[in-house]
C-alpha positions in Angstrom: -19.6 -3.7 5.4 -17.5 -6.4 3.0 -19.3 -9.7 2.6 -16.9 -13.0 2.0 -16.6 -12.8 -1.3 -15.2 -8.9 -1.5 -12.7 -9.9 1.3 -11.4 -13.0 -0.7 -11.1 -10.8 -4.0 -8.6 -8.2 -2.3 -6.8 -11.3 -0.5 -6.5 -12.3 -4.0 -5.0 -9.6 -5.3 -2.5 -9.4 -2.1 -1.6 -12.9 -2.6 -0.3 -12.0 -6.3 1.1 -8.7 -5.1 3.3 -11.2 -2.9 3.9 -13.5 -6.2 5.3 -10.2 -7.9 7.8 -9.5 -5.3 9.7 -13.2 -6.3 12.1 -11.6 -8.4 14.0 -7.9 -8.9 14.1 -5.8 -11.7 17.9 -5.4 -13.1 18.3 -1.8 -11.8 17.5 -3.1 -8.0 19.8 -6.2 -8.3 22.8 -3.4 -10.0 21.7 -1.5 -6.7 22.7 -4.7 -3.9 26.3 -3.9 -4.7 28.7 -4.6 -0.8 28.4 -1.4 1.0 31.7 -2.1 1.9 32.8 -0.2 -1.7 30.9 2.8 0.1 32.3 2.2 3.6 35.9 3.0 1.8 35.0 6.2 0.4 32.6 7.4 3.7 34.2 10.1 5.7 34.5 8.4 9.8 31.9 11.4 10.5 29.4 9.5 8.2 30.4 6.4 9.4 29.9 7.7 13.1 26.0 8.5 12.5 25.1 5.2 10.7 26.6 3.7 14.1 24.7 6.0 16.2 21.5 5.6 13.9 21.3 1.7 14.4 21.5 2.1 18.7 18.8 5.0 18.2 16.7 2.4 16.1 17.3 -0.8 18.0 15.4 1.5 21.1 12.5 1.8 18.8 11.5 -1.6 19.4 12.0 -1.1 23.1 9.9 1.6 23.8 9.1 3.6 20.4 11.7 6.4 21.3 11.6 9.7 19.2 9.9 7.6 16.0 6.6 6.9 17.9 3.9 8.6 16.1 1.1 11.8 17.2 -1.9 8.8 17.5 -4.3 11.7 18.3 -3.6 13.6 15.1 -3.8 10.4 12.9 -7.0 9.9 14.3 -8.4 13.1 13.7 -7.0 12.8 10.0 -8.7 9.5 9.4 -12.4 11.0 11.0 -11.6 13.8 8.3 -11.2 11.4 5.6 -13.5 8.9 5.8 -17.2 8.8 6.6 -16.6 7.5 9.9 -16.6 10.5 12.9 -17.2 8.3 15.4 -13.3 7.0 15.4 -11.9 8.1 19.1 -9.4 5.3 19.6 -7.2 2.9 17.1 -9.4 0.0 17.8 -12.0 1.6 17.1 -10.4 1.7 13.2 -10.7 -1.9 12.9 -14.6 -2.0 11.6 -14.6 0.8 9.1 -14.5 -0.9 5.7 -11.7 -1.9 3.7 -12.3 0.5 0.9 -12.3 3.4 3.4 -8.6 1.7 4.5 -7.4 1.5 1.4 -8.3 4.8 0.2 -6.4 6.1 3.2 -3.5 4.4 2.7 -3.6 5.6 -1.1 -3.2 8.8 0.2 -0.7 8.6 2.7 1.7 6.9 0.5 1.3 9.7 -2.6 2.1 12.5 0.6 5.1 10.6 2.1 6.6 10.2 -1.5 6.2 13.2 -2.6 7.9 14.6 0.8 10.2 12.3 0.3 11.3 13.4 -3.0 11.9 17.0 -1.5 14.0 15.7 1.0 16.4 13.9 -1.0 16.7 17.0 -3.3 17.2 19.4 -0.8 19.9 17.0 1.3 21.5 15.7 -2.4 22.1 19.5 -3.0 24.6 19.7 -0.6 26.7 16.0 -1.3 28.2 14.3 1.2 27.9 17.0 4.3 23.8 17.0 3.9 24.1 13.1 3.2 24.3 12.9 7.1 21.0 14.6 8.0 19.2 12.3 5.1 20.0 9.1 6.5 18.4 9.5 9.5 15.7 11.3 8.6 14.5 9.1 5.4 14.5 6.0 7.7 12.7 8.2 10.5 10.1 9.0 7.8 9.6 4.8 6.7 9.1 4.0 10.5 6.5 6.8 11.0 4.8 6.1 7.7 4.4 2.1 8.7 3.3 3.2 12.0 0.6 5.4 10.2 -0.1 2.4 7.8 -0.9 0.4 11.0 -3.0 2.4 12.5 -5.2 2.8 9.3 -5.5 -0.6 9.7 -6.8 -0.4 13.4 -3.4 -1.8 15.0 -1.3 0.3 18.5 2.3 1.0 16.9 2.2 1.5 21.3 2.0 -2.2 21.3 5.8 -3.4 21.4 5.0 -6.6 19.1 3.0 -4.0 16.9 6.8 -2.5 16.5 8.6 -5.5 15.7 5.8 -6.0 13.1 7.0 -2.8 11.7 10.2 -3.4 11.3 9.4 -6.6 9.7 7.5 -4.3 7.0 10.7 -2.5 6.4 13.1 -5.3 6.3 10.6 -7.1 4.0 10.6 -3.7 1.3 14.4 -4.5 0.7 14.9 -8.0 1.1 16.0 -10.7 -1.5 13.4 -13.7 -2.5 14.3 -15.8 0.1 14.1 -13.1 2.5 11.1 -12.0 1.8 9.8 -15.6 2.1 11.2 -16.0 5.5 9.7 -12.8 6.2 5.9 -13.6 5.3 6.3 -16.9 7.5 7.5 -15.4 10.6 4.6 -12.6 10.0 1.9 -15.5 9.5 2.8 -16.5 13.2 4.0 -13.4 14.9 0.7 -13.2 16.7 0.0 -16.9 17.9 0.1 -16.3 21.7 2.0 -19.7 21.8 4.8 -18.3 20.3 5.0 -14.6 20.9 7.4 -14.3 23.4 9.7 -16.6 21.3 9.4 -14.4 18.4 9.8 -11.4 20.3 13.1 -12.5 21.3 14.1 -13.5 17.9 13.1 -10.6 16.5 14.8 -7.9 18.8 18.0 -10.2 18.0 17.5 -9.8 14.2 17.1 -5.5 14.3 20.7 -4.7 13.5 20.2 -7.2 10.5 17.3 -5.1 9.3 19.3 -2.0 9.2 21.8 -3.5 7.2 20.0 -4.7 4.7 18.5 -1.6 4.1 21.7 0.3 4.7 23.1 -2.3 1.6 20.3 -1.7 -0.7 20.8 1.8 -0.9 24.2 2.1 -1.0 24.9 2.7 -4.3 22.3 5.3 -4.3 23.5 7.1 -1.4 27.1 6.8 -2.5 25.6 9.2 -6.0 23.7 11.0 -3.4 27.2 12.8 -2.3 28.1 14.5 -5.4 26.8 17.9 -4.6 24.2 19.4 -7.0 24.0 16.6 -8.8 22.9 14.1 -6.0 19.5 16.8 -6.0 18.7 14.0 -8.4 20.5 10.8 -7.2 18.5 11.7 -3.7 15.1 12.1 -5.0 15.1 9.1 -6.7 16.5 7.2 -3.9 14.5 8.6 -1.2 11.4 8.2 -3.4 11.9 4.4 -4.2 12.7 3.4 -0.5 9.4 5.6 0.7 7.3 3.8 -2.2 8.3 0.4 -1.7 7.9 0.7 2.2 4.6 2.1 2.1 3.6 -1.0 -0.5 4.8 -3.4 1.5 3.4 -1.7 4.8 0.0 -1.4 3.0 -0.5 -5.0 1.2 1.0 -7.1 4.8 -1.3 -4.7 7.1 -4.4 -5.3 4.7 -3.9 -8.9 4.5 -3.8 -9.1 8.4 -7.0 -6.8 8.4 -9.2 -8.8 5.9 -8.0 -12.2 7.5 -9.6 -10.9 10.5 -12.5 -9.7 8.7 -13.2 -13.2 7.3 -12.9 -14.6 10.9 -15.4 -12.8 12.4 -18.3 -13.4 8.9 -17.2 -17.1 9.7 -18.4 -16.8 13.9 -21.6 -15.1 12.7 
């Protein structure tokens, strides 16, 4: 297993990961244009299932819904890939070593993105009237792909402050600098027993502001997306960028929780 000074090395290199997220590069900022420009030019049908999604996604957070994860066959993929057969529940995840976590995680995010990619492709072919079944299903794909990320990491996407966590994760992959900020402090005390039911309240309040954001960000994109033929390309890239930058941010917050708690218990020894 680690010893204290591996641990502190990869919190290291989390801690600048979080540095690097300060600012945006040109092309995302261009991309944070009102989504109201694309509210004027979507069809009421499109409209319609955005305002479906966000009540299908709020009951995520209550009770997991349709986006709650096979834990069984995530198990039996992590006893395949690591060197650890012994794994027959999600706690038991917890005490394998970091490398074997992050090497899992690796992988994970290289087979989400490149599915990813396909999607957006495949739905961008068709412009606007495939644009509906993309929406719904790239978003599906982040919340399963965290929920995955979690349970790498030995955490219950079952537990319902486990899900709020989650969405936190996405929210924080498409959030300003001062959002993100915000973000890591509620996430520092999310678990403090003193405070959880507090924060669960807040958080269930804040979920429609979590689709938005994410709804804004790719706006632009999505808007390219409807061109037919040409939005094969406009889609990948999309669908690619969200599906990266939500399994990076999934990855770096769920290891930094993991090896916090990996320090605690070398300290009680």
């Amino acid at each position: 297993m680690e010893n204290l000074e591996q641990l502190e090395k990869h919190l290291r290199e989390i801690q600048a990961w979080e540095k690097d997220q300060k600012d945006l590069w040109f092309w995302e900022k261009l991309g944070r244009i009102p989504f109201k420009i694309l509210d004027k030019m979507t069809p009421a049908f499109l409209q319609n299932k955005i305002a479906l999604l966000v009540d299908e996604l709020g009951s995520y957070i209550q009770s997991g819904g349709q986006y709650l994860i096979n834990e069984q066959a995530m198990l039996q993929k992590i006893r395949n890939n690591s060197s650890f057969h012994n794994i027959f529940a999600i706690s038991d995840i917890g005490q394998i070593p970091l490398e074997d976590m992050i090497a899992l995680s690796d992988n994970l995010q290289n087979e989400r993105v490149k599915l990813a990619i396909v999607q957006g492709a495949s739905t961008g072919f068709g412009g606007i009237f495939t644009l509906a079944i993309d929406i719904p299903f790239i978003l599906g794909m982040a919340l399963k792909t965290l929920q995955e990320i979690a349970i790498i990491h030995g955490y219950d996407p079952n537990d319902k402050m486990e899900r709020i966590f989650i969405v936190k994760c996405l929210q924080f992959s498409s959030a300003d600098i001062v959002g993100k900020e915000a973000i890591l402090k509620e996430l520092s005390s999310m678990h403090n027993t003193n405070n959880a039911a507090e924060n669960m309240i807040s958080q269930l309040q804040g979920w429609q502001e979590v689709f938005f954001t994410y709804r804004d960000q790719f706006g632009w994109k999505k808007l390219f997306q409807m061109i037919p033929i040409a939005g094969m390309i406009f889609g990948a890239y999309a669908n690619k960028g969200m599906i990266q930058d939500v399994a990076e941010a999934g990855i770096m917050l769920y290891r930094k929780r993991r090896i916090y708690e990996k320090i605690n218990e070398l300290n009680k020894q």
